[in-house]
C-alpha positions, 0 to 999 in steps of 0.5 A, a space after each residue: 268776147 275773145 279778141 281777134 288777133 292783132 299786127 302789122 302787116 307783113 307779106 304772109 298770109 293771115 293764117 301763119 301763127 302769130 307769135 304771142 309773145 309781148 314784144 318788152 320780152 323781146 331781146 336783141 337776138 329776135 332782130 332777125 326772126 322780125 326782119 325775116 320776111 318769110 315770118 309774120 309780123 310781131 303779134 300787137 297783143 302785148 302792147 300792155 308794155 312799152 309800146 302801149 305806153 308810148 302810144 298814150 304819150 302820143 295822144 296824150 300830146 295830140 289831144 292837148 295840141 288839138 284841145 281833144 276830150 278824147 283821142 284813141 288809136 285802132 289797128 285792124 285784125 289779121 283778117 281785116 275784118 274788125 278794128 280793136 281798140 289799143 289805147 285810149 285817152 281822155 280829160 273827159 267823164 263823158 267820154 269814157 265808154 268807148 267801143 273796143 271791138 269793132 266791125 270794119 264792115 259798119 264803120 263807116 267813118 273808119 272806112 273812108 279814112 282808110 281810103 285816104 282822106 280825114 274825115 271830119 264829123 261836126 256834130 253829134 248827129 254826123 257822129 252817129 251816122 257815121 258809126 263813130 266808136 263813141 258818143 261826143 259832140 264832134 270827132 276827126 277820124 285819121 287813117 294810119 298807113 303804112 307803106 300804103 297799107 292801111 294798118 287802122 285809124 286815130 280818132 279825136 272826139 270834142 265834147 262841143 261841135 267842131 268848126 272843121 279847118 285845113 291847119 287842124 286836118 293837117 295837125 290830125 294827120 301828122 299825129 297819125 304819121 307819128 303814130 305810124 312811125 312809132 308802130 313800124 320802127 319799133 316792131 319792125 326796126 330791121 327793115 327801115 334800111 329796105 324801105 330806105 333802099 326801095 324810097 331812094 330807088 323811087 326818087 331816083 325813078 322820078 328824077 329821071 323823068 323832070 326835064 333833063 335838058 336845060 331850057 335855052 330860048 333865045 330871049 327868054 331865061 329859064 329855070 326850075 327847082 323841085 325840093 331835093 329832100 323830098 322822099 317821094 315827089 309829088 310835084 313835078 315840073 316839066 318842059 318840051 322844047 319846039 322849034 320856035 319855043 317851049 312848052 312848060 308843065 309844073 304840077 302837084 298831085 294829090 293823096 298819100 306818097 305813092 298814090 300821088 307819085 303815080 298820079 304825077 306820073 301819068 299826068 307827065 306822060 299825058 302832057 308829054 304824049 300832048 305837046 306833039 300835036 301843038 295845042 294850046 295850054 287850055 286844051 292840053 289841061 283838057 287831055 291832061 283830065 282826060 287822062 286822069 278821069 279815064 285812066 285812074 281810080 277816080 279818086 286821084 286829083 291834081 293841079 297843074 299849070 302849062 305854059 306855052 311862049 315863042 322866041 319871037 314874042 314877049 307873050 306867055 300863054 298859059 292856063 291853070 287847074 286846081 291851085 297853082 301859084 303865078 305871079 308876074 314880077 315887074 318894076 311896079 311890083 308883083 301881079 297875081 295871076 292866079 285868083 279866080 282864074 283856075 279851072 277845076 282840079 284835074 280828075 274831078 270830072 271829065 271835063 275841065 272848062 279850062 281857058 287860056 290867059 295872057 301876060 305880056 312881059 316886057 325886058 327883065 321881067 318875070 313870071 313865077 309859078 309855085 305849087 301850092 306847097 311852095 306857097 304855103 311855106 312862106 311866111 304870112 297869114 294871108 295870099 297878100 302877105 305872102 306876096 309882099 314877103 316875096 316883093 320885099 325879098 326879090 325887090 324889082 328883081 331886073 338884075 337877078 338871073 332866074 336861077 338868082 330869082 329861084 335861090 331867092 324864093 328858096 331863102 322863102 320856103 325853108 320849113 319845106 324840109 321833107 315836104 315836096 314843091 316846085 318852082 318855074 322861073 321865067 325871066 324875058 332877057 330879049 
């Protein structure tokens, strides 16, 4: 069977010719013609050579990493009608006769991938069911995207069933991004200073939307931070300013880059549009979903966290959906107000039971509120030592300022190098 052809996308159409030839006997002088967007991406049916090579490299290590007997990587045609093989890697006899031409169309599991999720088949009757390219005991299918263009799939297989967890997803996904990052440097190296320049551009867009004023309320101290190296952010936090108080919105979207900067924006303007009719947090968390379910793909999810306190009162009145963090600070030690207290993820169904929670503070008092990728970044094994790592950071915290308080969370987290989170900060002074 004659090979369809193969490469990257590009904003050409499917039937411009494709260059055959091998990109190890490209020079420096094709730097342009491959940057030029008017001309199709390099075709991938030389990458016998060094690209190939480095592609084994990679498996070789993720396999390793993941005690894999079988990884492989496919790219999608220029039609988008069959996924081809590129390499393979194995330390199994079993696993060798893999599928080396597939039809989109049928493969399931590849399918779901590329919609942006992991897909994880725990037994061999899973694996084939979802049409998986070779027989094993267990496989993980990873999507490679591209500037939010699905560009093929990575596959792991294990020759034993596969008890699925959220570190190996996360493990499986960082493979695919480095694969990705292999493909599109290497083949299109002239336009990673565009892709920079549009990166920035979005970045710039998002932080023109945190909240731009700073939070003065008489007897409270407030503060946000949102991770500066982030390329894109996925969370957010937020303010609208009453005339006898404030409402606060801290909040983490779900799915890849783009997808979920587009989320936190309609989340953002949902809650915004919201905080002009006085509602309480539950019922904004309500409209917020709202928002989402009608407005969005219905794959597009969210936690989000919304805060509502008077300058009058010491009391915080605040509601959660998905998997905020909120911990309240005192002398005695740090409360988690989070456990059990949640309703559903914004955008899972259209409607959200949220309710309304209470913390009462007294004088140099804080609460605390992470999203989740903040949490995770500190050090601990479980939710209680992570905790305790904060309370042995911040001590009684009563003569810390908020932005102190932030400055101390920050000393926490610093494995977020790329990765976004945010952080609200509320301190009672009055």
């Amino acid at each position: 069977m004659t090979k369809p052809h193969l490469k990257l996308f590009s904003d050409t159409e499917s039937t411009s010719a494709v260059v055959k030839e091998a990109f190890a006997d490209l020079d420096l002088t094709d730097a342009q013609w491959l940057s030029d967007s008017s001309a199709p991406v390099v075709s991938i049916a030389g990458l016998e050579a060094k690209v190939k090579q480095q592609i084994n490299q990679i498996l070789a290590t993720a396999s390793t990493a993941l005690s894999a007997n079988w990884s492989a990587v496919y790219l999608l045609d220029d039609e988008t009608q069959n996924l081809i093989l590129i390499d393979y890697c194995t330390t199994s006899k079993t696993l060798q006769s893999a599928d080396e031409l597939r039809s989109l169309q049928f493969s399931t599991a590849d399918l779901e991938a590329l919609t942006g999720h992991v897909v994880t088949l725990e037994s061999e009757e899973r694996m084939e069911f979802w049409n998986a390219p070779i027989h094993a005991d267990a496989g993980i299918c990873v999507p490679l995207v591209s500037n939010n263009m699905p560009i093929g799939t990575v596959w792991f297989a294990f020759d034993n069933p596969l008890e699925p967890n959220q570190s190996t997803s996360a493990l499986c996904e960082v493979i695919a991004d480095r694969v990705v990052d292999y493909l599109t440097s290497r083949l299109t190296p002239a336009r990673t200073e565009q892709q920079t320049n549009l990166s920035d551009l979005a970045k710039q867009w998002q932080c023109s939307r945190l909240a731009y004023k700073r939070a003065e309320v008489q007897g409270w101290d407030i503060q946000g931070w949102i991770n500066p190296e982030a390329p894109i952010h996925q969370t957010f936090y937020d303010w609208q300013m009453r005339e006898d108080g404030i409402d606060i919105s801290v909040a983490h979207a779900q799915g890849l880059s783009i997808e979920a900067a587009l989320t936190t924006a309609v989340i953002q303007t949902g809650v915004r549009a919201t905080s002009k009719d006085m509602v309480t947090p539950a019922d904004t968390l309500e409209r917020a979903n709202e928002y989402l379910w009608r407005g969005c793909t219905g794959d597009q999810f969210a936690d989000l966290c919304q805060l509502s306190l008077n300058q009058n009162s010491s009391q915080i009145t605040f509601s959660s959906a998905g998997s905020p963090i909120v911990l309240h600070v005192t002398g005695d030690g740090i409360r988690d107000l989070s456990p059990g207290q949640a309703g559903p993820e914004l955008g899972v169904m259209d409607y959200g039971e949220y309710e309304n929670q209470c913390c009462i503070t007294q004088k140099d008092e804080f609460l605390i509120v992470l999203t989740e990728n903040g949490f995770d970044a500190i050090e601990g094994d479980t939710r209680q030592a992570k905790i305790k790592k904060i309370q042995r950071n911040v001590g009684k915290g009563s003569r810390l300022s908020a932005a102190d308080m932030i400055k101390r969370l920050r000393k926490l987290t610093l494995t977020l190098v790329e990765e976004d989170a945010s952080i609200v900060v509320i301190k009672r002074v009055g």
